[in-house]
C-alpha positions in Angstrom: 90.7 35.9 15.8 92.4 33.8 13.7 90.0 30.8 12.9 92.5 28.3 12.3 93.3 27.4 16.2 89.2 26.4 15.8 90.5 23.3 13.6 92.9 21.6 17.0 90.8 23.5 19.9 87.2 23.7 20.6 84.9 26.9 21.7 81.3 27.4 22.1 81.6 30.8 20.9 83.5 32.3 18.0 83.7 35.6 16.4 85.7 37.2 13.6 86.1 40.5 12.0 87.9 42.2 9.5 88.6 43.4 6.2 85.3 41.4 3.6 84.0 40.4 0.6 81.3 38.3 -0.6 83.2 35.6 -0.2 85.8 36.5 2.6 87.1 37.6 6.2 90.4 39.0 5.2 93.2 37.2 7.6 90.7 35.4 9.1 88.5 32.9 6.9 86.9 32.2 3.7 84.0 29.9 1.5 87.1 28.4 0.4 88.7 27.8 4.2 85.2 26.4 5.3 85.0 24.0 2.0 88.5 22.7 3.0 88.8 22.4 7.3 86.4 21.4 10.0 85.9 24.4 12.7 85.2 23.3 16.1 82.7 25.9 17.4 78.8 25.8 17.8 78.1 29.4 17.9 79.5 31.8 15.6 79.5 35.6 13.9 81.6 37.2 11.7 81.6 40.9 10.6 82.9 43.0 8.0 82.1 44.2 4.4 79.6 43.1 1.9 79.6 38.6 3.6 76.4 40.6 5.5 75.0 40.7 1.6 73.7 37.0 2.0 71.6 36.5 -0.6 74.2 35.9 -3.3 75.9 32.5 -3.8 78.9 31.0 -2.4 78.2 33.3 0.7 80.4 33.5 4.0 77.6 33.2 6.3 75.8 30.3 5.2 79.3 28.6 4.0 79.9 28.5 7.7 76.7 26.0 8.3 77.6 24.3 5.5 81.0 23.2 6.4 81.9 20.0 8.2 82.8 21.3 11.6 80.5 21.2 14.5 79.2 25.1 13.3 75.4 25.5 14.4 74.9 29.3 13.7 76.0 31.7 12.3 75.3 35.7 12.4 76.3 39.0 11.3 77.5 41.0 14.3 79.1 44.7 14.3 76.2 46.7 12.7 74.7 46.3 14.8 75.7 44.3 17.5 74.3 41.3 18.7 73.0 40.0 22.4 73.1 36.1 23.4 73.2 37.0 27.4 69.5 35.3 27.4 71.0 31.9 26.9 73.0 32.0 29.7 69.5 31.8 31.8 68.1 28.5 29.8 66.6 30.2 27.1 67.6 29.3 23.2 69.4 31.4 21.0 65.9 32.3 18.7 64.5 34.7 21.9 68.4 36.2 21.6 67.7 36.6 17.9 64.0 38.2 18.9 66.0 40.3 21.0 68.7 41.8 19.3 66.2 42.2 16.0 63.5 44.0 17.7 65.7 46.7 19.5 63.3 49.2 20.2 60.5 49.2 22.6 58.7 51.8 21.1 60.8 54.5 22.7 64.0 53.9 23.0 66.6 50.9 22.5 66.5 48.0 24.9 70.7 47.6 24.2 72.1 51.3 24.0 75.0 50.2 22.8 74.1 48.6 19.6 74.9 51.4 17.6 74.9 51.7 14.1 72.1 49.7 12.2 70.0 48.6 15.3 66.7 48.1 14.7 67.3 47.5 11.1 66.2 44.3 9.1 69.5 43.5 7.8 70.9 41.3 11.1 69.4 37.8 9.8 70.2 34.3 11.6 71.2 31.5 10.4 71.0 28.4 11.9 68.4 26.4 14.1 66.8 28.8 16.7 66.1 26.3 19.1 69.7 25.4 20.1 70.2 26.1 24.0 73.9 26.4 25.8 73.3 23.6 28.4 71.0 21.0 26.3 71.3 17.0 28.4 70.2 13.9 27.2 66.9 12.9 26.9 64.8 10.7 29.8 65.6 6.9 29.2 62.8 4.7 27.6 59.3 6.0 27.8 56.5 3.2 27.3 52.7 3.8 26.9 50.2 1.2 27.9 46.5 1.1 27.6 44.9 0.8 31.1 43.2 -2.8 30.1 40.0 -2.2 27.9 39.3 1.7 29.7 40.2 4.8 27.7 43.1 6.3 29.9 47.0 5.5 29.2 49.8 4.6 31.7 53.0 6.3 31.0 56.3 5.1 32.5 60.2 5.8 31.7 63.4 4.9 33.1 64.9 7.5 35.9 67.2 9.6 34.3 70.8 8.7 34.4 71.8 12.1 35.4 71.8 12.5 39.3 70.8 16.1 39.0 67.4 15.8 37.5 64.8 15.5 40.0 61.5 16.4 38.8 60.0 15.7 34.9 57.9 17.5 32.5 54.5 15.4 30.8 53.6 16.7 27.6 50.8 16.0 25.3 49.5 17.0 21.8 47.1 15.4 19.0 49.6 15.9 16.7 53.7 16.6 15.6 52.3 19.3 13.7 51.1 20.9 17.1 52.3 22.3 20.3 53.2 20.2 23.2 50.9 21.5 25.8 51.6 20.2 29.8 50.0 17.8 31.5 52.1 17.3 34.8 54.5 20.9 34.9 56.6 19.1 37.1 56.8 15.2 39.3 59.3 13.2 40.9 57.5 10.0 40.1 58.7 8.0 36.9 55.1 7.3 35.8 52.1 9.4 34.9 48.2 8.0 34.1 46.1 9.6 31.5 42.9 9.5 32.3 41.5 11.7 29.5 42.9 11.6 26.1 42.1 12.6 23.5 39.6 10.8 21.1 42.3 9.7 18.6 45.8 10.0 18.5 48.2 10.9 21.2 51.5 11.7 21.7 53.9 12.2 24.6 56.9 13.7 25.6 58.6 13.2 28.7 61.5 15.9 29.8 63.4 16.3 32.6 64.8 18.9 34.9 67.9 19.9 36.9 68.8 23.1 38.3 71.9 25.1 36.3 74.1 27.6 38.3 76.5 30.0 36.6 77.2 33.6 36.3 73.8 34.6 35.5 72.6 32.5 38.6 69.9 29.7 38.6 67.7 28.4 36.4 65.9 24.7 35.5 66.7 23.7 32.1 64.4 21.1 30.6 66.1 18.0 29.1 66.1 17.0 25.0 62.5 15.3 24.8 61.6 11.9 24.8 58.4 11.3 22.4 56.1 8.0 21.9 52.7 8.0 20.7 49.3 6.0 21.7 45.3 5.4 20.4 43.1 4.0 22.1 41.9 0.7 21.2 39.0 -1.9 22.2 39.3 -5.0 19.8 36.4 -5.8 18.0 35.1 -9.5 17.5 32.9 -10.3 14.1 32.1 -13.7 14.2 30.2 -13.2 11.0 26.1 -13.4 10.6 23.9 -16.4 11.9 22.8 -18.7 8.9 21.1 -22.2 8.0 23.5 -24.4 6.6 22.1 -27.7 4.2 23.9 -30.7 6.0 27.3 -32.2 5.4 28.0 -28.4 3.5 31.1 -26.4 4.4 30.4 -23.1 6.1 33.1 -20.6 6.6 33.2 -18.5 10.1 33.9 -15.2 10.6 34.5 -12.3 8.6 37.1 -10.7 6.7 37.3 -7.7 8.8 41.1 -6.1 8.8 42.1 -7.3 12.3 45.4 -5.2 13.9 48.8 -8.2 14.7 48.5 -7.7 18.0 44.7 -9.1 18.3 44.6 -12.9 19.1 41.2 -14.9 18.1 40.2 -17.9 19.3 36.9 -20.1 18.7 34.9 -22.5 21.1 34.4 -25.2 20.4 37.6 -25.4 18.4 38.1 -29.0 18.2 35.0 -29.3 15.5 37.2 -26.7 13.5 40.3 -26.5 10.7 42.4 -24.5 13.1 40.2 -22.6 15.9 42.9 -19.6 15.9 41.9 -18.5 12.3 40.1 -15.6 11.4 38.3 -17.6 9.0 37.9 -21.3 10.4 35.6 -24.0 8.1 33.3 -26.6 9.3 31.4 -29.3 7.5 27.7 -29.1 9.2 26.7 -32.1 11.6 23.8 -30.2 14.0 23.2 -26.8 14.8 25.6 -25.6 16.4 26.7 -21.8 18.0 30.6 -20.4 18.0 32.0 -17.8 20.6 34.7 -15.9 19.1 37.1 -14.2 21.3 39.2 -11.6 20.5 42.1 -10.7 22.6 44.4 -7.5 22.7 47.3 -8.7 23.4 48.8 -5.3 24.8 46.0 -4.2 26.7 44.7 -7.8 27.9 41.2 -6.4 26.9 38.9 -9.2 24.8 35.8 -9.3 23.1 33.4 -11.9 22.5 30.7 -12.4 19.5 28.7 -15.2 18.8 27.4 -16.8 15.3 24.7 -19.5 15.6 24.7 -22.0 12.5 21.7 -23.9 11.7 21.6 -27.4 10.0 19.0 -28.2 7.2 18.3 -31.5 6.3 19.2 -33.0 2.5 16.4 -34.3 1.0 15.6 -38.2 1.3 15.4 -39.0 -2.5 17.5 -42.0 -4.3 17.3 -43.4 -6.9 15.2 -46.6 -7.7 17.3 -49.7 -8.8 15.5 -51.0 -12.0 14.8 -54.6 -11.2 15.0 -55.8 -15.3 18.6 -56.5 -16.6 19.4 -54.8 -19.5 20.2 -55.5 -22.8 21.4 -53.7 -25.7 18.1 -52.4 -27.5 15.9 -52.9 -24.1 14.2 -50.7 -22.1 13.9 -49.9 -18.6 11.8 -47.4 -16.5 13.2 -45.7 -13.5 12.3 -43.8 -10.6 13.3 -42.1 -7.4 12.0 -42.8 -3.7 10.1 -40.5 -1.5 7.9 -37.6 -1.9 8.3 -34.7 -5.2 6.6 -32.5 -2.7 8.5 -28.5 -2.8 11.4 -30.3 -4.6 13.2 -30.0 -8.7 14.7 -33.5 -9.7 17.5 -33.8 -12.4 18.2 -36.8 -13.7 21.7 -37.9 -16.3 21.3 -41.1 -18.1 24.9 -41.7 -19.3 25.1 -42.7 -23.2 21.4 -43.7 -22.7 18.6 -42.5 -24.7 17.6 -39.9 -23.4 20.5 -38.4 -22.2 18.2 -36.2 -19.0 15.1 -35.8 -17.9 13.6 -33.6 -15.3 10.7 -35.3 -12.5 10.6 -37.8 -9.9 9.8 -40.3 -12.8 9.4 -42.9 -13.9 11.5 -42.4 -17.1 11.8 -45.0 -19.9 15.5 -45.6 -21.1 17.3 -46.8 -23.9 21.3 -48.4 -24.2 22.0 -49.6 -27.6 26.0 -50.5 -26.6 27.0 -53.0 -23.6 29.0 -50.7 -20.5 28.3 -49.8 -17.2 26.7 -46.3 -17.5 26.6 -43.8 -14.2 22.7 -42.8 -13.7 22.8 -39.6 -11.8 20.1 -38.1 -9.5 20.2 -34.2 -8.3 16.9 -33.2 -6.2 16.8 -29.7 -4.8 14.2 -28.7 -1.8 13.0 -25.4 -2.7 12.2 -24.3 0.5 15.5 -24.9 2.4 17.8 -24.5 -0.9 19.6 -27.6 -0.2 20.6 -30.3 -2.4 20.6 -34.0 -2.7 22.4 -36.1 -5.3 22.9 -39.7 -5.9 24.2 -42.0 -8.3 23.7 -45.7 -9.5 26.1 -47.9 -11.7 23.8 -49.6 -14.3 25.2 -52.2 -16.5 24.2 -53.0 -19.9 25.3 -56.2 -21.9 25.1 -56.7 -25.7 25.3 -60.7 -26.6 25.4 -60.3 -30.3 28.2 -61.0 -31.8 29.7 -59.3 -34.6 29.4 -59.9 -38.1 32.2 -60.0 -40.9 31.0 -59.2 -44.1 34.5 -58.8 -45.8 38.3 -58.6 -45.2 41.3 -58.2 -47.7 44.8 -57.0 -47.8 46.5 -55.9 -50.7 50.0 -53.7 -51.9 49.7 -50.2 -52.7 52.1 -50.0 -56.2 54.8 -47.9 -54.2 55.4 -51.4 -52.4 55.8 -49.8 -49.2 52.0 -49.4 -47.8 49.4 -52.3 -47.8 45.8 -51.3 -47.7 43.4 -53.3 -45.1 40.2 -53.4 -46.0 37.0 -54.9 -44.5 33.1 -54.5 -43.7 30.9 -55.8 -40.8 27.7 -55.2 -39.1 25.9 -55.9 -35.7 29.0 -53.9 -33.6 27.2 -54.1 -30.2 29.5 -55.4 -27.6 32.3 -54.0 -28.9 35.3 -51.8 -28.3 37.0 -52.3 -31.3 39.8 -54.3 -33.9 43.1 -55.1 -34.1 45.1 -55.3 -37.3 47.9 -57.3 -37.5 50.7 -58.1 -40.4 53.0 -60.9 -40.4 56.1 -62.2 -42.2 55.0 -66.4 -41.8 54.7 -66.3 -37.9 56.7 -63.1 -36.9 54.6 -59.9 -36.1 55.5 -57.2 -37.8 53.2 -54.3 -36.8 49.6 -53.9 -35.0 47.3 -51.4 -35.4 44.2 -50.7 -33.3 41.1 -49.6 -34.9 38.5 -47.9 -33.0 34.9 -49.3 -34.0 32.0 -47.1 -35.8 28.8 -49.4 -33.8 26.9 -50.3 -36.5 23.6 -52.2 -35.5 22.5 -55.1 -37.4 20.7 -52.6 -39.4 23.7 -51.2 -40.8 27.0 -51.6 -42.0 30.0 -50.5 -41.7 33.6 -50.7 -43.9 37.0 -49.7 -42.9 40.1 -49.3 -44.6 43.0 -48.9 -43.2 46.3 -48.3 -45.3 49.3 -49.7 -42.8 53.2 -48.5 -43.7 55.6 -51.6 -44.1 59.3 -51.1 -44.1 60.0 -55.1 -45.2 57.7 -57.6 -46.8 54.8 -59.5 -44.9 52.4 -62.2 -45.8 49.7 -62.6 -43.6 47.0 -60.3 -42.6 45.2 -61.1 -38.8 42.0 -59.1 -38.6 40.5 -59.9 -34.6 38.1 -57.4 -32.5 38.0 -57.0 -28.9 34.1 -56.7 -26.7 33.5 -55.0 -23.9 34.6 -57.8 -21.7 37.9 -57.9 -23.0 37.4 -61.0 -25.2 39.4 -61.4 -28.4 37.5 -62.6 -31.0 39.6 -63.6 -34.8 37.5 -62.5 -37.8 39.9 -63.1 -40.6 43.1 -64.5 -41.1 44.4 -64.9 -44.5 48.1 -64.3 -46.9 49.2 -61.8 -48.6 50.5 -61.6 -52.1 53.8 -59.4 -52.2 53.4 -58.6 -56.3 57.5 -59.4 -56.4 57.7 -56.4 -54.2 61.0 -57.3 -52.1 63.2 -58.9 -53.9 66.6 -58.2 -52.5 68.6 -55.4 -53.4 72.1 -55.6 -54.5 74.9 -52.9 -53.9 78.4 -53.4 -54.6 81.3 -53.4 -54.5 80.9 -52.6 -51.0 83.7 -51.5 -49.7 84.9 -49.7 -52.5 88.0 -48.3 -53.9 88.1 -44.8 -55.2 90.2 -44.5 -58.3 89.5 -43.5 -62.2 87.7 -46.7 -62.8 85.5 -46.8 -59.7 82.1 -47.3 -60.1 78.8 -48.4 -57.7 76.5 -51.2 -59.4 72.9 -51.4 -57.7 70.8 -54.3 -58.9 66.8 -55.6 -58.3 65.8 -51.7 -57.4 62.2 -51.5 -59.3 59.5 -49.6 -57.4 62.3 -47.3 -56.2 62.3 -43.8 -57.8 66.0 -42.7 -56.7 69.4 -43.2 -55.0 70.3 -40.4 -52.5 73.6 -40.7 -50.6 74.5 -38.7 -47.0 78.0 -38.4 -45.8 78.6 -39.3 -41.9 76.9 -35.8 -41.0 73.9 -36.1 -42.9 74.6 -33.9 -45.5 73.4 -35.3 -49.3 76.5 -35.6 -51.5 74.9 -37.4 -54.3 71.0 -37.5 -55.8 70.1 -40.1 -58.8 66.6 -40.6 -60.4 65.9 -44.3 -61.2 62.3 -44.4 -62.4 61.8 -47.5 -64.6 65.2 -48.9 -63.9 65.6 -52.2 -62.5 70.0 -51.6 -62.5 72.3 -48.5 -62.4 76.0 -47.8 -62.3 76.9 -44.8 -60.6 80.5 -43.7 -61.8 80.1 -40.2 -59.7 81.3 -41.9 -56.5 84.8 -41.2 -57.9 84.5 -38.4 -56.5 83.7 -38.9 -53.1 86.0 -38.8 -50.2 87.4 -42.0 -47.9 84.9 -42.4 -45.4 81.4 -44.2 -44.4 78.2 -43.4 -46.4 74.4 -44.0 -46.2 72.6 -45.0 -49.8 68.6 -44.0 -49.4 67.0 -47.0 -51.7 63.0 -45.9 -51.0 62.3 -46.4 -47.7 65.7 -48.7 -47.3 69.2 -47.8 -46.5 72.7 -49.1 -46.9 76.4 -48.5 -45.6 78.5 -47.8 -47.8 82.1 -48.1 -46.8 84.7 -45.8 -49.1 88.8 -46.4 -49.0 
């Protein structure tokens, strides 16, 4: 036929013959026909020269399947011929293939008629050998449920929507890789109970049947398969190992055991816990105490209960001793802790005291040589119940001597722009440290805070302190601050300014740029050089003035109208240019 009425009509069957190549049908198609048009047949087979040959590329045969028509199969039929009257009876086109390949019984042909090349192993299929002539639709929904916490499985589905099935097919196997073998041949119910699968996983297909009556007569054909799978599962509870717990400690529940998202926990008594629906919960340890954790499936309704029992052990009693002496800076004191050393390590930390630890119950002898409120700290471990005990006591410490100045003096570096403080004390006890302060008569110009060295009244100490100025002062303040946050002055004297800032002169300012134009600076000595920026900051002009007290700078006649900073040291000017 000619295969171009397949493109508008549709057929189940289809067959062509003629004139062939590799590659063609002559008159009736080609690889070329099937690359271009969709062909609206299932079952197919062509015959003719040399497309029977198809183990060569761009083959007609297995161009066929590969087009994008509704083509299934495709076979070489003529030589010999080929037999599909099995499918009319339910069966798939693969026991046709069987068939028609393995002609002979032994002693003669099963098809007389095939004629040349029967029974040779040239007449290869193509296609999927499964494909039937009356396939259906599958059964509606199939669900598997776990019978509660027993090992059997309740399988249920949806009657089919066609009116003609009336009995279905339960299969079973351990695995897709496997054969579906039956477990109900045939039932009219919609449910089916498993009452002895198989130790792992299972899976289930559900098919149905109807009766089929044509020309060959009457036969059941089994429905497209409906497959869902089920293990069997008993959820298990670990509520983790019973354990003593020292009091007022956090202990964690449970385990971390890999539990499935369908398995609910719960604890009891939850209301002592974070969250009682954790896997993990925390408590902090107040008694003993047991937990029942449940653990629900919450498919199969099946739960499971374990049980953890928590134990409390007591802290040890120990504290620490409050000296009864005040201390002073220099004194000692002897401390202690309450209750029995019996089975138990003590740690003691003396904060900035002297020494700094010390193992035993006591008592210890201490030293503070500065005033502060030092932290004494206590660990004591019972060695039998592994538990631990610490404590803590604020212990203050006042110095009452006062500090001693032995020295103070402020005086300018030569660059006139640093001032060196200098000045030496003793007996720093009570102390935190100093503040330096420069003035200009009564104004503050700039504070510094020194931290102090402690000397004792054994030692001495000397500071110097060099302090940038940016204009001329003439007082130095020297004060120091104690522990209590007392201010105390310890020197307060002037400062000579060795004709330092004398004012500067720069002019004419604005200036006029022509020929004559030139920029006098007066009363510059302790400056080393001029250096001029534009607007942008970039230098337009550097001059060295060491040892001058006046220059004239006639290189501004080249400058530009616009505003301009002159660097003078650690001073700057505007200079306006027109």
């Amino acid at each position: 036929m000619d295969w171009s009425s397949l493109t508008s009509n549709n057929y189940q069957w289809a067959q062509g013959y003629g004139y062939g190549s590799y590659t063609s049908c002559v008159n009736v198609v080609s690889t070329t026909n099937f690359a271009a048009n969709s062909y609206n047949s299932t079952f197919t087979s062509l015959f003719g020269s040399y497309f029977g040959d198809f183990d060569i590329s761009n083959n007609l045969l297995r161009s066929a399947l590969a087009s994008d028509g509704e083509i299934l199969t495709s076979v070489w039929s003529g030589r010999p011929k080929w037999y599909f009257h099995q499918m009319g009876t339910g069966n798939p086109i693969g026991l046709s293939t069987l068939m028609s390949q393995n002609i002979w019984n032994g002693f003669y042909r099963v098809y007389p008629d095939a004629l040349y090349g029967a029974g040779m192993v040239h007449p290869s299929f193509h296609g999927d050998v499964s494909l039937k002539l009356f396939p259906y639709e599958t059964v509606p929904e199939l669900v598997i449920t776990q019978d509660s916490c027993s090992n059997r499985f309740i399988l249920s589905w949806d009657r089919h929507t066609d009116s003609d099935v009336f009995e279905y097919v339960v299969q079973r196997t351990e695995s897709l890789d496997s054969s579906f073998l039956d477990l109900a041949i045939s039932t009219t119910d919609t449910f089916y109970i498993d009452s002895f699968p198989n130790a792992g996983m299972n899976y289930y297909m559900v098919r149905g049947i109807k009766p089929i009556e044509n020309c060959s007569g009457i036969h059941y054909e089994l429905s497209h398969g409906i497959i869902d799978s089920a293990e069997y599962r008993e959820p298990i509870a670990y509520a983790g190992n019973d354990t003593a717990v020292c009091e007022a400690m956090e202990v964690t529940l449970g385990t971390s055991f890999a539990y499935d998202t369908f398995i609910e926990l719960n604890w009891a008594p939850g209301n002592i816990l974070t969250d009682s629906t954790l896997q993990q919960p925390t408590w902090t340890v107040t008694q003993d105490q047991d937990f029942i954790l449940s653990a629900i499936d919450t498919i199969t309704g099946c739960i499971d209960l374990d049980t953890i029992s928590i134990t409390e052990n007591p802290l040890p009693l120990d504290t620490i001793n409050p000296p009864s002496i005040f201390n002073t800076c220099g004194d000692t004191i002897s401390i202690d802790a309450s209750h029995s050393p019996t089975g138990k390590s003590y740690h003691w930390i003396f904060t900035a005291g002297s020494p700094a630890t010390a193992g035993g119950v006591g008592s210890h002898v201490v030293d503070w040589t500065l005033s502060g409120a030092y932290t004494i700290y206590l660990s004591v471990y019972n060695q039998t119940t592994l538990c631990l005990k610490q404590d803590s006591l604020i212990y203050n410490v006042a110095c009452v001597l006062p500090v001693q100045l032995i020295q103070a003096k402020a005086v300018y570096q030569t660059n006139c722009n640093q001032i060196n403080t200098k000045w030496v004390t003793t007996a720093e006890y009570n102390l935190q440290g100093y503040y330096l302060e420069l003035y200009k008569d009564q104004k503050l110009i700039s504070k510094t805070f020194v931290p102090a060295k402690y000397a004792h009244s054994s030692q001495i100490n000397t500071y110097s302190i060099n302090a940038q100025v940016e204009q001329e002062v003439n007082r130095f303040l020297l004060t120091n601050l104690d522990n209590n946050g007392t201010i105390t002055v310890l020197a307060d004297q002037p400062i000579a300014s060795q004709n330092c800032f004398r004012d500067i002169e720069l002019y004419p300012n604005p200036i006029k740029i022509n020929d004559h134009a030139e920029l006098t600076i007066r009363n510059i000595r302790g400056v080393d050089e001029i250096i001029m920026y534009d607007a942008s900051g970039a230098q337009v002009l550097k001059t060295d003035l060491t040892g001058q007290t006046e220059t004239k700078i006639k290189s501004v006649q080249t400058l530009k109208a616009g505003i301009y900073f002159v660097q003078l040291g650690d001073r700057r000017f505007k200079l306006v240019v027109y």
